[in-house]
C-alpha positions as CSV (number, residue, x, y, z in Angstrom):
1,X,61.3,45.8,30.6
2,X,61.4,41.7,29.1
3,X,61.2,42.1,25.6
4,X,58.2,40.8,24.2
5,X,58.7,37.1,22.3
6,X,58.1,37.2,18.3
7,X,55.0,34.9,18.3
8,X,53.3,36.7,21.0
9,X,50.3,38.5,20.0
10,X,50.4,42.1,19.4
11,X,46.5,43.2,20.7
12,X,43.2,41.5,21.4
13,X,42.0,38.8,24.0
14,X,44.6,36.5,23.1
15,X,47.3,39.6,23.9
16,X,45.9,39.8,27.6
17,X,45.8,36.3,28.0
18,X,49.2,36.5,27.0
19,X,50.5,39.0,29.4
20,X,48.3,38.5,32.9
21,X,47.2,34.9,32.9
22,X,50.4,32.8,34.0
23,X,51.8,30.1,32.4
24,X,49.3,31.1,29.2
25,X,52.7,32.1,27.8
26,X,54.4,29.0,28.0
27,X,51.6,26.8,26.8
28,X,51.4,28.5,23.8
29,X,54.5,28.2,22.7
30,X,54.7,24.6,23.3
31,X,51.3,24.0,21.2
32,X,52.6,26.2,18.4
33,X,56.1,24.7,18.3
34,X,54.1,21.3,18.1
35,X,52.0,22.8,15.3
36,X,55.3,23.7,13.3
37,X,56.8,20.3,14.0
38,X,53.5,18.5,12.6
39,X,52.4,20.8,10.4
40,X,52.3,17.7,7.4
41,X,50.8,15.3,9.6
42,X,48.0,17.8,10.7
43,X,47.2,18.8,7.1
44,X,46.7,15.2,6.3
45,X,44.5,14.8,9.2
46,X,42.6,18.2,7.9
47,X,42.3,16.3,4.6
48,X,40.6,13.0,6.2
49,X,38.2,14.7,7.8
50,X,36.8,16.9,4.8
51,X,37.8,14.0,2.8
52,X,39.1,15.8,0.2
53,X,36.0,17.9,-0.4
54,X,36.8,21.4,-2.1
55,X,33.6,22.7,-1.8
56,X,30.4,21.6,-0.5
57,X,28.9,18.1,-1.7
58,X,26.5,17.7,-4.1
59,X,23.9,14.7,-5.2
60,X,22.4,15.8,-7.9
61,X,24.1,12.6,-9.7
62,X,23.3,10.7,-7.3
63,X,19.5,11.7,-6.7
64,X,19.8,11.5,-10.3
65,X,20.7,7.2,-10.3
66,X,18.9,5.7,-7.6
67,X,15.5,7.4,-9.1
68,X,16.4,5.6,-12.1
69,X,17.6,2.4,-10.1
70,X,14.5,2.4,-7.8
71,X,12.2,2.9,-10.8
72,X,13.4,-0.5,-12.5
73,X,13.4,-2.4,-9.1
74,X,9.8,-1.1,-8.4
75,X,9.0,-2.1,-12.0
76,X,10.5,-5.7,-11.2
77,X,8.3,-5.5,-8.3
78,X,5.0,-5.0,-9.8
79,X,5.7,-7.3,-12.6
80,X,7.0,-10.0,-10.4
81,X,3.5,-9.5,-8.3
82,X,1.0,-9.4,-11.4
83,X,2.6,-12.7,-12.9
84,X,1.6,-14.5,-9.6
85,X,-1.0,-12.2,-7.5
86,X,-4.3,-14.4,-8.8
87,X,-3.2,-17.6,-7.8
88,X,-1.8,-15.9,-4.3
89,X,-5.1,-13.8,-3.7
90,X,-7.8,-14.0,-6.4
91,X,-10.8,-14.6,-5.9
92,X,-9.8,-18.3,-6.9
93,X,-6.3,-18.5,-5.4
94,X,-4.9,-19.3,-2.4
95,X,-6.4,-16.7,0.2
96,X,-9.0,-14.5,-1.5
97,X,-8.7,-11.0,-0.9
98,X,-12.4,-10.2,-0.8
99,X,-13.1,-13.1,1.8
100,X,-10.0,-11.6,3.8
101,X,-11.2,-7.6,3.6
102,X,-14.7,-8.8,4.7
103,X,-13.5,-10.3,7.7
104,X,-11.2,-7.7,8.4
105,X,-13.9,-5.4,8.2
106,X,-16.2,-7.0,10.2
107,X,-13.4,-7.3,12.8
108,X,-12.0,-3.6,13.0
109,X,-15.2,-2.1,12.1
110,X,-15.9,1.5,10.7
111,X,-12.6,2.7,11.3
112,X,-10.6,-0.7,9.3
113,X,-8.9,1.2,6.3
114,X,-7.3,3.8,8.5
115,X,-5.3,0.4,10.1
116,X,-5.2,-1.4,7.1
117,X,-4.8,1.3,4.5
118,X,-5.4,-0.3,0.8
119,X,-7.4,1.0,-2.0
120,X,-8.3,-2.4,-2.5
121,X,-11.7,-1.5,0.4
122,X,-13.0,0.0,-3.1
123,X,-13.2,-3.0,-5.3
124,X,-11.0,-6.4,-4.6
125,X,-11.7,-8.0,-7.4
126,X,-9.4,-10.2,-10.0
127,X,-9.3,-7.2,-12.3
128,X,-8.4,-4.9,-9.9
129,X,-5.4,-6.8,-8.6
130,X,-3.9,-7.2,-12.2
131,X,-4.6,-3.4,-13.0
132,X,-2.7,-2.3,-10.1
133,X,0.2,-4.2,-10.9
134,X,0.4,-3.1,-14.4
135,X,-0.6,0.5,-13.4
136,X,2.8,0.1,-11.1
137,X,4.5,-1.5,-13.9
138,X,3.5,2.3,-15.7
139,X,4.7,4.2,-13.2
140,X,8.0,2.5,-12.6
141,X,8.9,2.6,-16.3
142,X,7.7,6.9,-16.5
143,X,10.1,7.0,-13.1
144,X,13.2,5.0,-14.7
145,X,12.7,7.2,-18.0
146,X,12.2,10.3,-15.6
147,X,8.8,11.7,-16.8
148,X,6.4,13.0,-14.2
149,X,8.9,11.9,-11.4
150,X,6.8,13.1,-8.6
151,X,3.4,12.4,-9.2
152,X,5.0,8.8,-10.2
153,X,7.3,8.4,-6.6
154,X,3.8,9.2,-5.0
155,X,1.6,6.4,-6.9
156,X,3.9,4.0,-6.1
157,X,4.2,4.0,-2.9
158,X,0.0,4.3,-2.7
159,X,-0.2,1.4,-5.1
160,X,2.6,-0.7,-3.6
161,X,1.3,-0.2,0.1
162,X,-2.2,-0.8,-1.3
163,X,-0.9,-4.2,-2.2
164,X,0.9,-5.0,1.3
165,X,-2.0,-5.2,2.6
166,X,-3.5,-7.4,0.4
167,X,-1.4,-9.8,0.2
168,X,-1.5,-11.3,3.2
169,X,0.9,-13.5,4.2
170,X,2.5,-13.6,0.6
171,X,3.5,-9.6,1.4
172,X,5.4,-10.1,5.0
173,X,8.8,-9.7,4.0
174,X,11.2,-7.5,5.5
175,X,11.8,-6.5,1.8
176,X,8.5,-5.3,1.5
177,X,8.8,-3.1,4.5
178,X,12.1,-1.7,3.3
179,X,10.5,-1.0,-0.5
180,X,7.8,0.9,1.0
181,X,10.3,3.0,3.4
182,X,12.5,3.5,0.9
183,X,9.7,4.7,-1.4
184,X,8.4,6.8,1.0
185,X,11.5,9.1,1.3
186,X,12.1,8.7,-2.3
187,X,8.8,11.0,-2.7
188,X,10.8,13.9,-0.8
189,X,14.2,13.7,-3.1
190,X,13.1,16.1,-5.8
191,X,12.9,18.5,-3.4
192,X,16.7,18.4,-3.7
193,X,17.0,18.8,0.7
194,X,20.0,17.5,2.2
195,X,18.1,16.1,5.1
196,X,16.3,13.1,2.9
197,X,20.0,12.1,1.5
198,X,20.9,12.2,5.9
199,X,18.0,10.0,6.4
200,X,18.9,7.6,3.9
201,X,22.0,7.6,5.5
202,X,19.8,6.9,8.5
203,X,18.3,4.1,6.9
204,X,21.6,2.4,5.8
205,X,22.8,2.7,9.6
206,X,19.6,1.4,10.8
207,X,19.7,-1.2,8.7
208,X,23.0,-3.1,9.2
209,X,23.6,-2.0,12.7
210,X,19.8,-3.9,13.7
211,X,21.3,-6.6,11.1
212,X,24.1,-7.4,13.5
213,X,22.6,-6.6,16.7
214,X,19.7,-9.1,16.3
215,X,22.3,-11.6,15.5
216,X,23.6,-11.5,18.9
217,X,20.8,-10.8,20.9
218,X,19.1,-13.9,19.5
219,X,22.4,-15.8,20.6
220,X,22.4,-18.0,18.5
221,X,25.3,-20.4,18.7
222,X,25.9,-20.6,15.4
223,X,26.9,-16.9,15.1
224,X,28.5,-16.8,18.9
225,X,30.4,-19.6,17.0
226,X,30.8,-18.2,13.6
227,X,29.6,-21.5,12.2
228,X,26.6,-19.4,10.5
229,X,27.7,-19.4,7.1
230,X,28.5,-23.5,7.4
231,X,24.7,-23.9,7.4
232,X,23.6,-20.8,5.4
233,X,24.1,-21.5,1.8
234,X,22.4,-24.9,2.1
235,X,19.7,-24.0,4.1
236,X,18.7,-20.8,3.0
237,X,15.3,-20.5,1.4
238,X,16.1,-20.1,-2.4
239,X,19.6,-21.0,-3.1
240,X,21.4,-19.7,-6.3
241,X,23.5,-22.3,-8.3
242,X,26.9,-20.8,-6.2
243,X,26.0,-21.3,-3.1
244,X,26.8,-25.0,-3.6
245,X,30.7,-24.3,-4.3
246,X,29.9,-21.7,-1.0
247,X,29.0,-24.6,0.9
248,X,31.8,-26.4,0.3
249,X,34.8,-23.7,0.8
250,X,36.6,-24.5,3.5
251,X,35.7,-23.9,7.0
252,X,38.0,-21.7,8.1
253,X,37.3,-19.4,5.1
254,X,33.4,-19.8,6.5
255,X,34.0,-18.6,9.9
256,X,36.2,-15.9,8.3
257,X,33.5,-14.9,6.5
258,X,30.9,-15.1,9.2
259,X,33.6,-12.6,11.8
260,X,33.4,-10.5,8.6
261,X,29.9,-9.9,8.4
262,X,29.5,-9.3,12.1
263,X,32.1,-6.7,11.7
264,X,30.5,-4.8,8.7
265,X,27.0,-5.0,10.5
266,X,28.0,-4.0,13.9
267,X,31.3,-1.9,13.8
268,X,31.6,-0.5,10.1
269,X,28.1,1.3,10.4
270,X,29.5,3.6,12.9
271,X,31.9,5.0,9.6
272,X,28.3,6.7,8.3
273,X,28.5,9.2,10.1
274,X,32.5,10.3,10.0
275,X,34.1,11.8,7.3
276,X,33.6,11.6,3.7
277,X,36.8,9.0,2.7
278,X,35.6,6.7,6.2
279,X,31.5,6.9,5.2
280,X,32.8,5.6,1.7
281,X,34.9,2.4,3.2
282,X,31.2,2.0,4.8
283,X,29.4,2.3,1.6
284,X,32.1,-0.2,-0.1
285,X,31.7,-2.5,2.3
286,X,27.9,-2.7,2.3
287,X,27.9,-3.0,-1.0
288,X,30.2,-6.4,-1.2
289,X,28.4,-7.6,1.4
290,X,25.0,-6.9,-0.4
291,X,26.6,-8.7,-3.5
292,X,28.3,-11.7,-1.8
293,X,24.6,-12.1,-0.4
294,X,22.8,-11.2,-4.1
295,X,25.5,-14.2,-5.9
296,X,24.8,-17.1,-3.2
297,X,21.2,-16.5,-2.5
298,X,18.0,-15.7,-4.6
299,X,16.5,-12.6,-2.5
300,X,14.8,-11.0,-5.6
301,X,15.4,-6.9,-5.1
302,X,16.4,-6.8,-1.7
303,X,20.1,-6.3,-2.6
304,X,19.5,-4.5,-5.0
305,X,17.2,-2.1,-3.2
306,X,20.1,-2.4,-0.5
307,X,22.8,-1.2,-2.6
308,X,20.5,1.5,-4.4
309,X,20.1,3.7,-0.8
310,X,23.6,3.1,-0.1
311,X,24.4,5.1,-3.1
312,X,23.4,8.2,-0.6
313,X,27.1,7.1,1.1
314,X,28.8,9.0,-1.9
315,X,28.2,12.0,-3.5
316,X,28.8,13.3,-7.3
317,X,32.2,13.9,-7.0
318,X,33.0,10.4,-6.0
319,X,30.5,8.7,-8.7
320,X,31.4,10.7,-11.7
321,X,34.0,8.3,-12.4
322,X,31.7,6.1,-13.1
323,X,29.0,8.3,-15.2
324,X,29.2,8.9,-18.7
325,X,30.4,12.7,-19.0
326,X,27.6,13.6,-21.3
327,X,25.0,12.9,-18.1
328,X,27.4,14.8,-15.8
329,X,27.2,17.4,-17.8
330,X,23.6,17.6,-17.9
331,X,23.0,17.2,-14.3
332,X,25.8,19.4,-13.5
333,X,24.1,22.7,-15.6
334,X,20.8,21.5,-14.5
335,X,21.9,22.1,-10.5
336,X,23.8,25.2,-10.9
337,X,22.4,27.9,-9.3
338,X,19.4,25.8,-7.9
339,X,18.5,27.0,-4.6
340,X,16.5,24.5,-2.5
341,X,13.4,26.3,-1.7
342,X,12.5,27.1,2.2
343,X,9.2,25.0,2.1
344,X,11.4,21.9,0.6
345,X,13.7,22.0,3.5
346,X,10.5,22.6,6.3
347,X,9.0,19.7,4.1
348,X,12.1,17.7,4.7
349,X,12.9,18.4,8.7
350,X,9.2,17.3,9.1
351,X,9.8,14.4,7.4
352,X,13.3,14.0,9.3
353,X,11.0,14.5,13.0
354,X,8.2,12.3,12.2
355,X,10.9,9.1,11.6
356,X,13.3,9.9,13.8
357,X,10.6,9.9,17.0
358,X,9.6,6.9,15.5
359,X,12.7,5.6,15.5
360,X,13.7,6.4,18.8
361,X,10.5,4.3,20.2
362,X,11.3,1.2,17.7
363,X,15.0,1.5,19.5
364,X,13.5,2.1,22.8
365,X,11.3,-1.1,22.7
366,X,14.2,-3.2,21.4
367,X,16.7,-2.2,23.9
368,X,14.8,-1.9,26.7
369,X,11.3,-3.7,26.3
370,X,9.2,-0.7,27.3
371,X,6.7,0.9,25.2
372,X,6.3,5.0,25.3
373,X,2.9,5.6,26.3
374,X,3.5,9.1,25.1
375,X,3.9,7.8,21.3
376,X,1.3,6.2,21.3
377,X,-1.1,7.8,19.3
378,X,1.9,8.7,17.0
379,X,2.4,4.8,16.3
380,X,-1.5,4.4,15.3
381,X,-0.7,6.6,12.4
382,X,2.6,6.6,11.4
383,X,2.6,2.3,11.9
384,X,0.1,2.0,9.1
385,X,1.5,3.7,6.8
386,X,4.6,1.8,6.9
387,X,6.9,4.9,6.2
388,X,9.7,3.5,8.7
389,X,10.2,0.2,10.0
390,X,13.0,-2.4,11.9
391,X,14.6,-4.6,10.2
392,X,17.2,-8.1,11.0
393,X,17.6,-10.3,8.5
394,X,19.2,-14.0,9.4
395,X,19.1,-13.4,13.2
396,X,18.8,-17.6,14.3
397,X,20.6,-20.0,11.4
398,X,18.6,-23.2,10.5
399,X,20.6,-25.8,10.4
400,X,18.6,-28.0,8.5
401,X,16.7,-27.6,5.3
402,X,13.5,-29.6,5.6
403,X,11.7,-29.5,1.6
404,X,7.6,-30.3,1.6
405,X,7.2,-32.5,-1.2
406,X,3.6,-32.3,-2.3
407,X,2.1,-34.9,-4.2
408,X,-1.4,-36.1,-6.4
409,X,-2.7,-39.6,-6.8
410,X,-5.6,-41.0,-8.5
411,X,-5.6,-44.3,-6.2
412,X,-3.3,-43.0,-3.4
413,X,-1.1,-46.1,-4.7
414,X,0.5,-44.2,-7.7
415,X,1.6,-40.4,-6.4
416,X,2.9,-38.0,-8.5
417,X,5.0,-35.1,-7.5
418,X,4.0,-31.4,-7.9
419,X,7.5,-29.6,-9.0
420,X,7.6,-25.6,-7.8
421,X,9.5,-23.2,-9.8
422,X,12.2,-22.4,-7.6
423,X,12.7,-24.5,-4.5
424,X,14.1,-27.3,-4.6
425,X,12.2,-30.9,-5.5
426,X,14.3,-32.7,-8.1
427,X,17.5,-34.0,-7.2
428,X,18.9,-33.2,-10.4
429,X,17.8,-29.8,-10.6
430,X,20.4,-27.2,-10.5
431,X,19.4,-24.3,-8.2
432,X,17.7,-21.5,-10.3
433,X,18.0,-17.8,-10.9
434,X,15.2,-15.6,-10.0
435,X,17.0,-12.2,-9.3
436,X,15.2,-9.9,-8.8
437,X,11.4,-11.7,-8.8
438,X,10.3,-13.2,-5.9
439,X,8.1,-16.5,-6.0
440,X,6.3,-16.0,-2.9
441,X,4.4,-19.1,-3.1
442,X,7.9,-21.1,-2.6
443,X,9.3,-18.6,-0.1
444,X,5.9,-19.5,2.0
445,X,6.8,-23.5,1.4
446,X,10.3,-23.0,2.9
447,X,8.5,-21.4,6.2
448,X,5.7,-23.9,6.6
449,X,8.6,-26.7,6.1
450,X,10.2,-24.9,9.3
451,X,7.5,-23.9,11.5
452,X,8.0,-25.1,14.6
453,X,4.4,-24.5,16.0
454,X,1.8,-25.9,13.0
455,X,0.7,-26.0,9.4
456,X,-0.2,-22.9,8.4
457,X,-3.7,-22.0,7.6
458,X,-2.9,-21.3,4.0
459,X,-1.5,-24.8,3.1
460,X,-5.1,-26.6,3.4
461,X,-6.6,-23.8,0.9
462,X,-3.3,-24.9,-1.5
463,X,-4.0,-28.6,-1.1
464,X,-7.7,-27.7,-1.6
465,X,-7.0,-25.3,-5.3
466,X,-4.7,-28.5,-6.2
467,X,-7.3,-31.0,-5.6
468,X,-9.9,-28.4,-7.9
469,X,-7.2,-27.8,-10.3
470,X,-7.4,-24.4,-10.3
471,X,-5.5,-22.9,-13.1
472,X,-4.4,-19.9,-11.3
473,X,-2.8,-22.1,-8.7
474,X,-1.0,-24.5,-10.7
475,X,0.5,-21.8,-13.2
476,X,2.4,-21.0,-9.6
477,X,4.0,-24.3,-10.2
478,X,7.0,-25.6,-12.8
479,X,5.2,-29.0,-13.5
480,X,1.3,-29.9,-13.2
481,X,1.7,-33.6,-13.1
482,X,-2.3,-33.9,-14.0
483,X,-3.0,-31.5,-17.3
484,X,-5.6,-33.3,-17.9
485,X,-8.0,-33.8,-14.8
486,X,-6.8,-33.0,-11.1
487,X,-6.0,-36.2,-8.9
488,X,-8.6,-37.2,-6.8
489,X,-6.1,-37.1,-3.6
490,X,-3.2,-34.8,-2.4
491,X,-1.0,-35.1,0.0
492,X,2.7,-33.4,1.3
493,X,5.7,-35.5,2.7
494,X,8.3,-33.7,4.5
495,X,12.3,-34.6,3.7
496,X,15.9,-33.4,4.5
497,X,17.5,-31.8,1.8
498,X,21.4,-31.4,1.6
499,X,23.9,-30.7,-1.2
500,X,25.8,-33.4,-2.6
501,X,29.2,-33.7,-1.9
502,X,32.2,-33.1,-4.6
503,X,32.5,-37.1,-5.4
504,X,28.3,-37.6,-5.8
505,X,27.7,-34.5,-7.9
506,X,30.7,-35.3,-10.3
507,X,29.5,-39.5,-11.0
508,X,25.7,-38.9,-10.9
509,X,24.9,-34.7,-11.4
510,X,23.1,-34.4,-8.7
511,X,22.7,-31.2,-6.7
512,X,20.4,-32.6,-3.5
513,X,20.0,-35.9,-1.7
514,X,17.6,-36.0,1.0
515,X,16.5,-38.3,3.6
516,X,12.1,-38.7,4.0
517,X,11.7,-37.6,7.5
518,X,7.7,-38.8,7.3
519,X,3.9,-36.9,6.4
520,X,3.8,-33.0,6.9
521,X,0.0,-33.2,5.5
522,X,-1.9,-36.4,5.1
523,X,-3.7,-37.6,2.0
524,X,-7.1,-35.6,1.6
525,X,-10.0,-35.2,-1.1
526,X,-12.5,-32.7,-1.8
527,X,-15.4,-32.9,0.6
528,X,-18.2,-34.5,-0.7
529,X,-16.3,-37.0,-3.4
């Protein structure tokens, strides 16, 4: 009888494998002499893939900082809303809500707040609009201080959603969107389930893969190119006082920059959903991208927002280095023991169902063109309710910055110019700050400016406030050049804007020169006059 070899196994299923099964034997001992040789190099692959985890992850930290992050960006939110929402859509401004909601009404009938959901149906007037700004304002601050967390997380998404729909065309932004998604999971995180941190993982996926992919499905040259970022800083809609030295770095540190993006939007998202030391090199990543963006361009609190959900990409064992020890402390006896009740996880897998299948018909229409029938009745009321949405910022470069210059007269022979807060106008103006408000009336300017098709309806009701000198109007605005009366006529020239070169800013300060490429709106008066 063969004496039996010293790593063969004594008894069991591997035993009989061992002696009937031929050449089981001989396998075996080549994968556990390979084992022996690599033993260091397996353990270190072992490691990577738990990434160094001891035990299972936790995020109470981290639940724990993006409330309080999202809190102050909601309250920068409201308040960057209520300093402008009467001029945008009082019942003097811009577009009046309560001439939009009858309309609206009369169009969609008995059934027109279930598809355009805003509490606004109850009373649009000027008061209301304020009050739900402020009462934002309230809830952001008790959020950010963490008093009544959930019942706050639930108002403001109602309020905030409430005012989407209000605002017309000054409310949509893909920011907006991604505020109210955001805000809607953020309702589930006290619940403490894993599967809301997953789906903001989700999100951050969703986000920056559609980021890239719309960037080459729009094939645009300028991206199949990487010339993107040689056009981007000048012609972006609110530049920040960097993106001038951006502009002029050299090219070949542009189109580096450009193959970087494309990378971290289409390749490093894939790194979410690997191990815990590979989903951090995605959250890192994100995150300098979000801040390269945030330091060359004014996007009020979409970076922010950005970086806040990426926050889900760690855990508390890789942020404590950065929390005062006190607060880990805190959070770290307040989770001990804490079992996440069943109801909170049911809670959170319907949650987890309800996006997901809406997600997988957003993807299906994108890639394919083709609608599910089957979702359909899903879409009419999940869609309203904006809980999840697609996003693709910067998918076709312009490559030319076009600035309306609107201007007053009292004789159309002497025009004055009306200065906006934030675009550009003077030449010698250096590019402002707004971080993290948003002027939506000058964001609007830099898409009429561009709009291939026509003048927007909205820019003959502007013309029209200017020529009435409504205050709530011209308080959008840096400079009314008539305090006293309102001109008589108004009109709005269209020119190309570019940064000055090194030499012209350094002998005469200037940050713009432009070119007057003709009229965007001819000179009007009031009716009547």
């Amino acid at each position: 009888m063969s004496r039996r070899p010293d790593n063969a196994p004594a008894f069991g299923p591997s035993a009989r494998l061992w002696r009937r099964v031929p050449g089981f034997a001989r396998i075996a001992g080549y994968i556990s002499a390979f084992i022996s040789r690599h033993r260091g190099v397996l353990a270190w692959t072992g490691r990577l893939w738990r990434g160094g985890e001891r035990e299972p992850p936790r995020y109470e930290l981290t639940r724990w900082l993006f409330l309080r992050l999202f809190g102050l960006i909601c309250l920068s939110a409201f308040i960057s809303l209520g300093v402008q929402i009467i001029g945008l859509i009082g019942g003097d401004g811009i577009l009046p809500l309560d001439r939009f909601l009858e309309n609206t009404g009369g169009h969609l009938g008995a059934g027109a707040w279930l598809k355009l959901p805003t509490l606004f149906w109850l009373h649009p007037g000027d008061q209301a609009l304020f009050g739900t700004c402020m009462a934002g304002s309230v809830f952001a601050l008790l959020l950010t201080l963490n008093v009544l967390p959930r019942t706050s997380l639930l108002m403001l998404y109602l309020l905030f959603l409430s005012l989407f729909y209000a605002g017309q065309t000054f409310m949509v932004f893909q920011w907006d969107l991604l505020l109210l998604e955001v805000g809607f999971l953020a309702m589930f995180l006290p619940g403490r389930s894993a599967i809301i941190v997953w789906l903001y993982r989700w999100l951050a996926f969703r986000f920056m893969f559609l980021s890239g992919v719309v960037k080459i499905a729009s094939r645009d040259p300028s991206w199949d190119k990487l010339t993107a970022l040689t056009y981007h800083f000048e012609t972006q809609p609110l530049p920040t006082p960097l993106a001038w030295f951006a502009h002029h770095l050299p090219e070949p540190v542009l189109v580096s920059l450009a193959g970087a993006t494309l990378v971290i939007e289409l390749v490093i998202p894939f790194l979410i959903f690997l191990p815990r030391k590979l989903r951090h090199v995605a959250g890192f990543c994100f995150i300098a991208l979000q801040a390269g963006i945030l330091l060359t361009g004014n996007y009020n609190f979409f970076n922010l927002l950005t970086i806040a959900f990426c926050l889900f990409l760690f855990d508390d064992a890789a942020l404590r280095r950065l929390t005062p020890a006190p607060l880990v402390r805190q959070l770290d006896r307040a989770g001990t023991g804490v079992q996440v009740p069943v109801v909170n996880t049911l809670v959170a897998a319907f949650v987890a169902a309800l996006i997901l299948t809406v997600n997988y018909g957003q993807f299906r229409k994108i890639f394919t063109g083709a609608q599910s029938a089957l979702l359909t009745p899903l879409y009419e009321i999940v869609i309203p309710l904006r809980v999840t949405s697609i996003y693709g910022p910067f998918a076709v470069m312009t490559t030319r910055r076009i600035e309306i210059i609107v201007e007053g007269s009292a004789d159309k022979k002497d025009w004055k110019p009306y200065e906006f807060r934030y675009k550009p106008g003077d030449l010698y103006r250096r590019p402002p700050w707004n971080i993290p408000h948003q002027p939506r009336l000058d964001w609007q300017m830099w898409f009429a400016a561009h709009d291939a098709r026509d003048r927007p309806p909205w820019f003959g009701r502007l013309l029209q406030r200017l020529l009435e000198g409504e205050e709530s109007v011209t308080a959008l605005l840096l400079h009314n050049p008539f305090p006293e009366a309102p001109p008589r006529y108004v009109r709005a020239l269209a020119y190309h804007y570019r940064f000055t070169d090194k030499t012209l800013r350094a002998t005469t300060g200037q940050w713009w020169q432009r070119e007057l490429i003709g009229i965007y709106y001819p000179a009007v008066e009031l009716s009547g006059d």
